[in-house]
MARDREN-83817 format. One record per residue (C-alpha): x, z, y; residue number from 1; chain. Coordinates in nm, 2 decimals, always signed. Each point is the difference from the previous one (the first is absolute). Example, Ala and Ser with C-alpha at 12.3 -4.5 7.8 and 13.67 -1.06 7.14 Angstrom:
! MARDREN-83817
u, w, v, k, c
+1.23, +0.78, -0.45, 1, A
+0.14, -0.07, +0.34, 2, A
***
This chain:
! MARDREN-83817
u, w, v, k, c
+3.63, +15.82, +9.96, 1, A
+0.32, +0.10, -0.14, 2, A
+0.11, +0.36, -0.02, 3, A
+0.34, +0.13, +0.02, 4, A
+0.02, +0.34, -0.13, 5, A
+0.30, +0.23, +0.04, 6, A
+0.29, -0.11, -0.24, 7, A
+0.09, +0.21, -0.30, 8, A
+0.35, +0.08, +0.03, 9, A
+0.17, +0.05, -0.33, 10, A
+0.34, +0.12, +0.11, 11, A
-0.12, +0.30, +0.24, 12, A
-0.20, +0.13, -0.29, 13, A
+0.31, -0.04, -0.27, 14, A
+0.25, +0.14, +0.28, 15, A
-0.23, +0.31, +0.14, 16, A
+0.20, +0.29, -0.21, 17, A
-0.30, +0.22, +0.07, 18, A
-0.23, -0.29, -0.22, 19, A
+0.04, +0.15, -0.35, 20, A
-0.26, -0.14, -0.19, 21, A
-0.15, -0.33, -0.02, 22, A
-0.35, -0.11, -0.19, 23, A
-0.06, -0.32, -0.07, 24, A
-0.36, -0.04, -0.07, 25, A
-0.24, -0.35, +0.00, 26, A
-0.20, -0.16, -0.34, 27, A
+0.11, -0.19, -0.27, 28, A
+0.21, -0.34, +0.00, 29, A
+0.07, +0.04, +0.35, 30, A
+0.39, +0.06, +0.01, 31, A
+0.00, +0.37, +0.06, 32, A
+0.24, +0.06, -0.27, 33, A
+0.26, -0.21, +0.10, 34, A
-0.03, +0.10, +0.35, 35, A
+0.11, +0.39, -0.10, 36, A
+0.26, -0.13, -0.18, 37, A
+0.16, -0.19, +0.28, 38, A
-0.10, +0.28, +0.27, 39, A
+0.22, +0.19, -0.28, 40, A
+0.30, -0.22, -0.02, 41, A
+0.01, -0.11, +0.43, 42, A
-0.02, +0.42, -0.01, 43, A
+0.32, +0.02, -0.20, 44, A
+0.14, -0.31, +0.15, 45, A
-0.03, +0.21, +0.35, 46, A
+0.18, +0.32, -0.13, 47, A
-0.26, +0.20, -0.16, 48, A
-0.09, +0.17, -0.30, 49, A
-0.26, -0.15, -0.13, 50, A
-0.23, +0.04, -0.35, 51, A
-0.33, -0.23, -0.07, 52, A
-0.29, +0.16, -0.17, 53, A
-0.26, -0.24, -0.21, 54, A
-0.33, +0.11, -0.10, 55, A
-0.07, -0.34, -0.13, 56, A
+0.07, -0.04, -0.39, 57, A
+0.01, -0.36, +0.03, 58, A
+0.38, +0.02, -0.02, 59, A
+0.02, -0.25, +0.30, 60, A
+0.29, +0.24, +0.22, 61, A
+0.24, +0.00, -0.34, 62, A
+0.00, -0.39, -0.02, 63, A
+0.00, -0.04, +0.40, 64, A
+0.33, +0.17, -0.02, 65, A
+0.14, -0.14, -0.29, 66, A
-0.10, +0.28, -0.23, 67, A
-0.12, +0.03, -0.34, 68, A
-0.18, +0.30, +0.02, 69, A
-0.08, +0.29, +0.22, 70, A
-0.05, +0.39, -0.09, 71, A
-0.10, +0.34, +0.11, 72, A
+0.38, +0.05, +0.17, 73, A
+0.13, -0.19, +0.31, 74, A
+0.25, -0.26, -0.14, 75, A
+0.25, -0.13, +0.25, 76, A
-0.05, -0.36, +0.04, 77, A
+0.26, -0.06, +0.32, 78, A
+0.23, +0.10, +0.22, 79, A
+0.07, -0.10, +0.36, 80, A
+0.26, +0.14, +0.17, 81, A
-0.10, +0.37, +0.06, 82, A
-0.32, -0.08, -0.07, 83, A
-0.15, -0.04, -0.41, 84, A
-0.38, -0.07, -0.13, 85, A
-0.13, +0.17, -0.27, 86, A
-0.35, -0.13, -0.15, 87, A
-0.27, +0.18, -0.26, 88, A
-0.29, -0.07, -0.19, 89, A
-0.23, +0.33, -0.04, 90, A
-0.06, +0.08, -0.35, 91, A
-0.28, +0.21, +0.09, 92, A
-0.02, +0.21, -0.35, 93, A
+0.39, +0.09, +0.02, 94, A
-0.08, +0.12, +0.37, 95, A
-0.30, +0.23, -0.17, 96, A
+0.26, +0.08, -0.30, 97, A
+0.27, +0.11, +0.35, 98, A
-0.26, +0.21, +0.18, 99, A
-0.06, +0.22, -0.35, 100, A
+0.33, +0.03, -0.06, 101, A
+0.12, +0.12, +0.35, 102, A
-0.35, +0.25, +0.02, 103, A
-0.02, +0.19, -0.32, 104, A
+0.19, +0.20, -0.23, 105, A
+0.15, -0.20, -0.28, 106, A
-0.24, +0.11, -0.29, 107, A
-0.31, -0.04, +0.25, 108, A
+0.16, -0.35, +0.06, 109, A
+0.05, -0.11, -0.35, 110, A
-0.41, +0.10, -0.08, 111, A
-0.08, -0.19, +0.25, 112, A
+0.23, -0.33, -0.04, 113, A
-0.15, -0.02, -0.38, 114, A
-0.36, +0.12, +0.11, 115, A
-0.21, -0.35, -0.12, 116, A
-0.18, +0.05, +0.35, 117, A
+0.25, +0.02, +0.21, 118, A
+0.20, -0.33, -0.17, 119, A
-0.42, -0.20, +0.01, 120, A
+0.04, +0.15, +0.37, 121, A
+0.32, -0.10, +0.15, 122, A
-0.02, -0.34, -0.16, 123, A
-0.34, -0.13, +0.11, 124, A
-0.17, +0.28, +0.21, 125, A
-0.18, -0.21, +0.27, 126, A
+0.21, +0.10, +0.32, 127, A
+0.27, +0.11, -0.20, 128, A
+0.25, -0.26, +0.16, 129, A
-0.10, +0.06, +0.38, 130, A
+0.12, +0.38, -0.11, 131, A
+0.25, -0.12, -0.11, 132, A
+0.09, -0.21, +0.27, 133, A
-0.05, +0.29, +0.28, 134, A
+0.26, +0.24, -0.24, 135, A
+0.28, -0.26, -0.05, 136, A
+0.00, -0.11, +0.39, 137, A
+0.02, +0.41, +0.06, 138, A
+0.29, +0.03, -0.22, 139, A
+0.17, -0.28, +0.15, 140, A
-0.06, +0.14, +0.36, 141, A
+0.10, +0.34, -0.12, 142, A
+0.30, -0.08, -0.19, 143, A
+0.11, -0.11, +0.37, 144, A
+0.23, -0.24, -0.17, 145, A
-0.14, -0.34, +0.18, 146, A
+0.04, -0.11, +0.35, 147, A
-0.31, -0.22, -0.07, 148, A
-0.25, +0.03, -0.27, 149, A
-0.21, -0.31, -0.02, 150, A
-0.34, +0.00, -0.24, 151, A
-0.13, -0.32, -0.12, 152, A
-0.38, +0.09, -0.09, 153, A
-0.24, -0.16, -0.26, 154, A
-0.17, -0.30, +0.09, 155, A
-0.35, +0.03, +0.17, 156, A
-0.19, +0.31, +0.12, 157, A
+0.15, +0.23, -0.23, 158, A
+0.31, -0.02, +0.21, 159, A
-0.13, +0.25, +0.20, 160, A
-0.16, +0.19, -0.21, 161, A
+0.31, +0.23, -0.05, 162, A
-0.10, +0.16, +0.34, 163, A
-0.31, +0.11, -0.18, 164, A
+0.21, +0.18, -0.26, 165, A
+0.01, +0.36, +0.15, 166, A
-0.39, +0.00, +0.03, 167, A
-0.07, -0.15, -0.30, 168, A
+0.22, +0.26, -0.19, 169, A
-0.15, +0.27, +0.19, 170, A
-0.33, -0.10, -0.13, 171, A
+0.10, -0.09, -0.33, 172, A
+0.16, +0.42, -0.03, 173, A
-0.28, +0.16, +0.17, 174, A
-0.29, -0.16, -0.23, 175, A
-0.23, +0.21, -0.19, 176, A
+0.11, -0.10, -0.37, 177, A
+0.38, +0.06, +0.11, 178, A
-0.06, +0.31, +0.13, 179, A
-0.22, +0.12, -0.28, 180, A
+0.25, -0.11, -0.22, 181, A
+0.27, +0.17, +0.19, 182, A
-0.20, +0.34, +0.03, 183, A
+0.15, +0.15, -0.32, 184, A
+0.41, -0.06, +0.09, 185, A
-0.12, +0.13, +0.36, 186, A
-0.16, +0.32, -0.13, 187, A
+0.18, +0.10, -0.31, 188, A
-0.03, +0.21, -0.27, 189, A
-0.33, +0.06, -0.14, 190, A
-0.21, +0.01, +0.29, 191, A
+0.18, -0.34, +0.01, 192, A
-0.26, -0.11, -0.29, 193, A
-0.30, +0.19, +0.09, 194, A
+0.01, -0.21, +0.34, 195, A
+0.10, -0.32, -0.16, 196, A
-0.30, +0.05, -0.26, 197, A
-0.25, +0.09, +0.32, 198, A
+0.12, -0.29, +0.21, 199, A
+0.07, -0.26, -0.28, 200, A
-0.23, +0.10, -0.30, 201, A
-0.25, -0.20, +0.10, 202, A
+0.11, -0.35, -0.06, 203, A
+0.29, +0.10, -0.21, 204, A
-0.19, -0.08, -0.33, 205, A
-0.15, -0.32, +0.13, 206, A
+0.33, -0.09, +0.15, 207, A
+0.17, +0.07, -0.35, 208, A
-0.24, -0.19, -0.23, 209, A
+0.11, -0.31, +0.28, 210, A
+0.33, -0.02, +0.03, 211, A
+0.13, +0.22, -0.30, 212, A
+0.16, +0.37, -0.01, 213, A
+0.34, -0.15, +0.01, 214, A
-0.03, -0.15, +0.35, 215, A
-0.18, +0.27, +0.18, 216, A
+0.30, +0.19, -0.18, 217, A
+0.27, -0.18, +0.14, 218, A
-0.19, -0.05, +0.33, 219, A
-0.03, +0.39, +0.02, 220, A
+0.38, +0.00, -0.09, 221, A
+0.09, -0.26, +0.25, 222, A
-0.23, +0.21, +0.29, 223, A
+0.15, +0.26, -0.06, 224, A
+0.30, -0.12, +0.14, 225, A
-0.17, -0.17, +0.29, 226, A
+0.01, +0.21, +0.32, 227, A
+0.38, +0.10, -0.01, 228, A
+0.10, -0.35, -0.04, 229, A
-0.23, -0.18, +0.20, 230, A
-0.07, +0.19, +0.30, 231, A
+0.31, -0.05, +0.09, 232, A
-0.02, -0.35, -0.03, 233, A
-0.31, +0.00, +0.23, 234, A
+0.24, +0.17, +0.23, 235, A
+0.26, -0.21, +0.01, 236, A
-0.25, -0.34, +0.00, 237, A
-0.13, +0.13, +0.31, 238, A
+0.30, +0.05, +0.11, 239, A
+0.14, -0.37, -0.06, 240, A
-0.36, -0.08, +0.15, 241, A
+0.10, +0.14, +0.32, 242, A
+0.34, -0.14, +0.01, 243, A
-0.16, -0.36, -0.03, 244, A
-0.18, +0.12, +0.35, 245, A
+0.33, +0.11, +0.15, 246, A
+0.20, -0.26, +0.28, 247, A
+0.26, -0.10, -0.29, 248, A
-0.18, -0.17, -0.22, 249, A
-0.14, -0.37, +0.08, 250, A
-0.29, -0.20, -0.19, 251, A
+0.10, -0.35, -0.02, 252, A
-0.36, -0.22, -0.08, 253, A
+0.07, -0.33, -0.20, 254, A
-0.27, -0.28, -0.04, 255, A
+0.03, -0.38, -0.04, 256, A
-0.24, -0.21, +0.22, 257, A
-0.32, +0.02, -0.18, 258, A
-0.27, +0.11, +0.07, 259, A
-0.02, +0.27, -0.29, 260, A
+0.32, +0.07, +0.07, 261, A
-0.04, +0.08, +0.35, 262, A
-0.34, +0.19, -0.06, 263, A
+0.24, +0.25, -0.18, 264, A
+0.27, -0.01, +0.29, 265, A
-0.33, +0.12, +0.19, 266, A
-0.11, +0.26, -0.21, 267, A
+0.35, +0.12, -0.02, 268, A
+0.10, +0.01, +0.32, 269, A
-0.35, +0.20, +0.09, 270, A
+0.04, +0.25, -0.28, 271, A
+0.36, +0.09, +0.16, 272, A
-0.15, +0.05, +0.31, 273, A
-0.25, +0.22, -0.16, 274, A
+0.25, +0.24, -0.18, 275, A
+0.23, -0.04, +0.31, 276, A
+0.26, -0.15, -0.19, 277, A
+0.30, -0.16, +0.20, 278, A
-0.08, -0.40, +0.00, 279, A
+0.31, -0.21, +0.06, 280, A
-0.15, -0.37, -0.05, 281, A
-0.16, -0.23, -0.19, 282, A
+0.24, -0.31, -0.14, 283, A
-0.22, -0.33, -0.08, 284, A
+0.17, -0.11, -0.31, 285, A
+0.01, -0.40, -0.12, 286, A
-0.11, -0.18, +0.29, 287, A
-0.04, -0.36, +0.01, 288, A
+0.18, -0.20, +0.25, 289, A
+0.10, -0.39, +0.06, 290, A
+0.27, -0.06, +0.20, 291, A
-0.19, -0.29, +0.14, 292, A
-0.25, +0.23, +0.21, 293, A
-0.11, -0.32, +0.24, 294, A
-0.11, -0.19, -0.27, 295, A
-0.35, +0.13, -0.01, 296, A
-0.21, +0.01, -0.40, 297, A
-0.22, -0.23, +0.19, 298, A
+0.20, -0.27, +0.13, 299, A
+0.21, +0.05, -0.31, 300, A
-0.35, -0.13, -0.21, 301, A
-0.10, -0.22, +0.21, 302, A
+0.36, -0.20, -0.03, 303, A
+0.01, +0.05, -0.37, 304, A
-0.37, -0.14, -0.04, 305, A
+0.11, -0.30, +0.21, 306, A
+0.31, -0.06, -0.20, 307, A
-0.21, +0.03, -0.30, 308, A
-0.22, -0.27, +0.09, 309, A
+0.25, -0.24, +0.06, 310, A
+0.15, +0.04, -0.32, 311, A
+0.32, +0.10, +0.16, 312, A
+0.28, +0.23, -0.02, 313, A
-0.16, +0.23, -0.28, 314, A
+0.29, +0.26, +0.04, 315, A
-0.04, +0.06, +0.33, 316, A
-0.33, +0.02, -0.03, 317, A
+0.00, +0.29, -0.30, 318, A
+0.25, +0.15, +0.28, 319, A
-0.22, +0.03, +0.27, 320, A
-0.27, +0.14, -0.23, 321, A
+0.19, +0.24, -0.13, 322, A
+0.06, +0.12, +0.36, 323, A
-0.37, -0.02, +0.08, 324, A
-0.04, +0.24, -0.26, 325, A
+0.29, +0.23, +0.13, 326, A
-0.14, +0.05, +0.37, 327, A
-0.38, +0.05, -0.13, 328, A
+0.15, +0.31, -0.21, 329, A
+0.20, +0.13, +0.25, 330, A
-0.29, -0.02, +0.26, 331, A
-0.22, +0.22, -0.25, 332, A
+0.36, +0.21, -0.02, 333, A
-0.03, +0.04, +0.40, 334, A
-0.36, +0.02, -0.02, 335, A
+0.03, +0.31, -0.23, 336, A
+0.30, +0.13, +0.20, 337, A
-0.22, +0.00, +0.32, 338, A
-0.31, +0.19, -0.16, 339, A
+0.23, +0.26, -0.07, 340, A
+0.21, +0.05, +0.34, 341, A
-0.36, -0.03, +0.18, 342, A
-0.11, +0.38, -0.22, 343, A
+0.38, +0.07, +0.04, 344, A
+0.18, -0.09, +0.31, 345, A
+0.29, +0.28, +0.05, 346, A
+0.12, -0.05, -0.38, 347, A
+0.35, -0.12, -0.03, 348, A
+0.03, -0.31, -0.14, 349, A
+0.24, -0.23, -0.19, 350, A
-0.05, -0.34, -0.20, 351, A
+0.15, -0.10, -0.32, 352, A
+0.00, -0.40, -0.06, 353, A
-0.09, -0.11, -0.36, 354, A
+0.31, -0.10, -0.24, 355, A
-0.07, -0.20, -0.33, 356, A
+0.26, +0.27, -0.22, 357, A
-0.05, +0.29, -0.09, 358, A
+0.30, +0.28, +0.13, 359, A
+0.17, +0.16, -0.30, 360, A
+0.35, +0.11, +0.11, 361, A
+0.17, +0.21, +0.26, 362, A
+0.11, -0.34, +0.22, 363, A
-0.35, -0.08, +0.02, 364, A
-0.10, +0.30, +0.11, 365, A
+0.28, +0.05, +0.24, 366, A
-0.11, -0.32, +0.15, 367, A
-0.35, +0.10, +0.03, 368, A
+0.09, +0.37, +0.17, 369, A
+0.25, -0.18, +0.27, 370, A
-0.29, -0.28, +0.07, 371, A
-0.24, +0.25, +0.04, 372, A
+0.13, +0.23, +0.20, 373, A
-0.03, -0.28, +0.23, 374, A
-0.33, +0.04, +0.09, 375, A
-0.21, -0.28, +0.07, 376, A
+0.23, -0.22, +0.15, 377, A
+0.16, -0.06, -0.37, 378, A
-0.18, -0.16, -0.30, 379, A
+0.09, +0.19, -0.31, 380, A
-0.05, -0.19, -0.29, 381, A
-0.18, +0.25, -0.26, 382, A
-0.21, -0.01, -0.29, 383, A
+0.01, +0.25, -0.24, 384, A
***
């Protein structure tokens, strides 16, 4: 039996002035990039202000709209009317390098920029980049300079794993080792060492015969530091994690019709139901279709097999195999699709129809935004 779920409609999600933020979240090689960057553009096209946020270095938003590169600052890429598109790629150790700046005292900020573990910790710190991620979409929203801020996640799980950043933070500041490190800046003076040396004493030696005087050094100096600078960014990462809750922002999920693909749709569409996040609607991305739908796989075999033993009309035949092959693959496709509206019947739904190019400028993307704001009575031809 064939489901029809309800339709996602594009357009009402683009026009809604109280929609300010969109997430575009699904795994890798599925399209999900492209598709914020022409929710983006139809945005702008429709009168509004719109910038697009990538989390995903792989560069792919730059070349989808004709762009060399992308940094750490919103670059105007067009203008429509009244309505312009910015786009962004985070540059998660400048972000870092923006948060010290704006929260300390110039000196305090210079020890800290130069501090070798600070620079080992906003470059590669595991997490660092879903921080990072939660900061730049709260400046964006903050700087209330965007009618439509639209965030184009990394690939896989870890595109949600920004909404684990204010937790994660949390438990990162309130662990033993930081806090014994932080004791002495916290106490001050020299009680500030007589507590340090009862808390810390213990393992200091061992810890300094591991990893060298010079790091627990500039770890100490880095600490120091810690609690001014970062509590307010657990502060305002909460607060961005709250906003993502709120009725203005929509989660857009995008999967192609596999059935890895769709096994993330799943677990992404159940772990925004878990943190109550707004879901708009999943979009099926690359799905196969023949335009000669009565022409079964079966009957399409079975006349290339007869063909085929008679020695005639070879090209025909390769045809009809070729065809054979099409309608099997998009029977798994529907196969896949079904499994999923089954678990997920009220999701909004659109489909995407495969296309053999790649999309790498703004007329390609315009043409996938208009087609897909169609719903599912267009086919939008869309690969990237």
């Amino acid at each position: 039996m064939t489901r029809t779920p309800p339709v996602l409609d594009v357009d009402a999600i683009l026009d809604d002035r109280g929609t300010r933020i969109v997430v575009c979240c699904g795994s890798g090689g599925v399209g999900k990039t492209t598709t914020a960057a022409a929710l983006g553009l139809r945005a702008a096209e429709r009168g509004r202000r719109s910038v697009v946020l990538t989390v995903d270095p792989a560069r792919r938003l730059a070349q989808s709209m004709g762009l060399t590169e992308l940094d750490n600052t919103p670059r105007l890429v067009h203008t429509a009317g009244e309505g312009q598109l910015f786009a962004m790629m985070l540059d998660m150790k400048r972000t870092f390098d923006e948060i010290i700046e704006a929260h300390a005292d110039p000196e305090r900020a210079r020890q800290i920029l130069t501090n070798p573990f600070y620079q080992s910790l906003s470059s590669s710190f595991a997490g660092t980049q879903e921080y990072m991620a939660m900061e730049k979409l709260g400046q964006l929203r903050r700087s209330d300079e965007w009618d439509l801020i639209i965030v184009d996640t990394p690939p896989s799980r870890s595109a949600l794993d920004f909404l684990d950043a204010p937790e994660r933070l949390g438990r990162f500041l309130d662990g033993r080792f930081i806090r014994l490190l932080m004791a002495p800046a916290k106490a001050g003076g020299r009680s500030a060492f007589k507590l340090f040396n009862a808390g810390f004493g213990l393992v200091a030696g061992a810890m300094t015969k591991l990893l060298g005087a010079q790091v627990i050094k500039d770890l100490q100096t880095f600490v120091s530091a810690l609690d001014a600078v970062f509590g307010g960014f657990r502060q305002r990462a909460e607060m961005t994690y709250k906003l993502l809750q709120a009725p203005g922002t929509a989660f857009v999920v995008v999967a192609s019709p596999e059935r890895d693909a769709m096994r993330e749709a799943s677990y992404f569409v159940e772990r925004l139901a878990e943190e109550r996040m707004p879901l708009a609607g999943l979009v099926i991305n690359r799905v196969h279709e023949s335009p000669a739908v009565a022409l079964s796989a079966t009957r399409s075999a079975a006349a290339a097999e007869e063909l085929e033993s008679r020695g005639e009309h070879e090209l025909t035949a390769a045809v009809l195999r070729l065809h054979a092959g099409r309608m099997q693959l998009a029977a798994r496709e529907h196969r896949e699709r079904e499994h999923f509206l089954s678990a997920h019947p009220t999701v909004p739904v659109v489909q995407v129809a495969a296309m053999s190019e790649d999309v790498h400028d703004l007329t390609g993307l315009h043409e996938i935004g208009r087609l897909l704001a169609a719903g599912t009575e267009a086919t939008v031809r869309h690969s990237a």
